[in-house]
N, C-alpha and C positions, 0 to 999 in steps of 0.2 A: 326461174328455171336454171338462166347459170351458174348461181350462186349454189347448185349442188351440185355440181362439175359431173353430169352425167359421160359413162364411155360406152363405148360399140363393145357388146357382146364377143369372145372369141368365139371361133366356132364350135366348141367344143361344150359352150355352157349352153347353148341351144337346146331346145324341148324336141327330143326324140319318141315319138310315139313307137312302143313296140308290140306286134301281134304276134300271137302264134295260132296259125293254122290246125285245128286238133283234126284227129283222122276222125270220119265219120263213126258216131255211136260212142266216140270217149267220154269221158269225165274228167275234168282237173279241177282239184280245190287248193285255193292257196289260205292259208289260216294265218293271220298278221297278227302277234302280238300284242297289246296296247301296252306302251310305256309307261303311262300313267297311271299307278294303281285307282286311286283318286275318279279316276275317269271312268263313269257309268256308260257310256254308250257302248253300243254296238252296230255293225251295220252285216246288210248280207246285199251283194252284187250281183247277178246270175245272169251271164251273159249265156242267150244262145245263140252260135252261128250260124247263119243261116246260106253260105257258100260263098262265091264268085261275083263280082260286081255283073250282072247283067240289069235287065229290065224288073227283076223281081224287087230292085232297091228301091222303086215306087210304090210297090206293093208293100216291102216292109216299112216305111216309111208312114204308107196310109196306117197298119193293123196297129205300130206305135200310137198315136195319134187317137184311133179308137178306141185302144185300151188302159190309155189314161185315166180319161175320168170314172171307169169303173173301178179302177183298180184303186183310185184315189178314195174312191167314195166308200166302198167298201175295206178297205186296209187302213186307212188313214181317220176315214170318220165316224165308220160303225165299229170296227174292231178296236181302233186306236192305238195301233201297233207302235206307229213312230210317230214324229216330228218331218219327218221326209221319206216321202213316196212317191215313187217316181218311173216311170217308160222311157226308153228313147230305143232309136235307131240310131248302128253308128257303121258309118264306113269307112274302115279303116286300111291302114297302108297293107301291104301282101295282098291285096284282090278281097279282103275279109270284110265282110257285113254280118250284124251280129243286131238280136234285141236283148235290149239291155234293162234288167226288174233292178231296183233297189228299192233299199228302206234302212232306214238306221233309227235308231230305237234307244233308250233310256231306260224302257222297263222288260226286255225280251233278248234272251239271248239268238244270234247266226242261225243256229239250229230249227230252231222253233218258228222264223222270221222264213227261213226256205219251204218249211211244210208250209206256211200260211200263202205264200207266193203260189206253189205247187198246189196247194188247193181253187186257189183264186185262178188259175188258168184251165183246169177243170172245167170250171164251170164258165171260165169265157170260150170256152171252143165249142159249149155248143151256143152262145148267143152271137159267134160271128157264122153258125152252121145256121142259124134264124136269118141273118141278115142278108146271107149271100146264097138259101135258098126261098 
């Protein structure tokens, strides 16, 4: 290990997480380039916010967690959208919790990858509307 003369980071190359608070009912899309022509993929990220850090960060926390492996199963194994499919909760600095849909893809452009999220959550609200009545 010392023979690659590791240094102490300055504080300024430090990993800055930044959120932004949207006002309720907005929408922001950010659309990033790819560099690489070369480069088939695609991905789509869809975070939604779900407020203020209270007690409800266990609730979202749980609804992640449950709707993993449908979303897995259904997006990744019967539709075969992408290579990565994925849930989480994240709570983040400014007071902000969010669930957070991806998928990134090889054969499916952004667009088409948000309708198939947006369909798949359809029809998970009513099987968490089964489970929790």
């Amino acid at each position: 290990m010392q023979s690659l003369r590791p240094q102490p980071l300055d504080p300024g190359q430090f990993y800055q997480q930044e959120v932004a608070r949207l006002p309720d009912g907005s929408r922001w899309i950010s659309q990033i380039p790819e560099p690489n022509p070369k480069n088939e993929n695609s991905c789509v990220a869809i975070s939604y916010q779900i407020g203020q850090y209270n007690l409800d960060m266990v609730l979202l926390d749980v609804l992640a967690r449950i709707a993993q492996e449908p979303m897995f199963s259904r997006l990744r194994t019967r539709e075969q959208l992408g290579y990565i499919v994925h849930v989480d909760s994240q709570h983040a600095s400014a007071g902000v919790q969010a669930l957070i849909l991806l998928i990134q893809s090889d054969k499916y452009d952004p667009v088409y990858l948000q309708q198939r999220i947006e369909d798949f959550l359809a029809h998970f609200e009513v099987l968490v509307h089964v489970i929790v009545c």
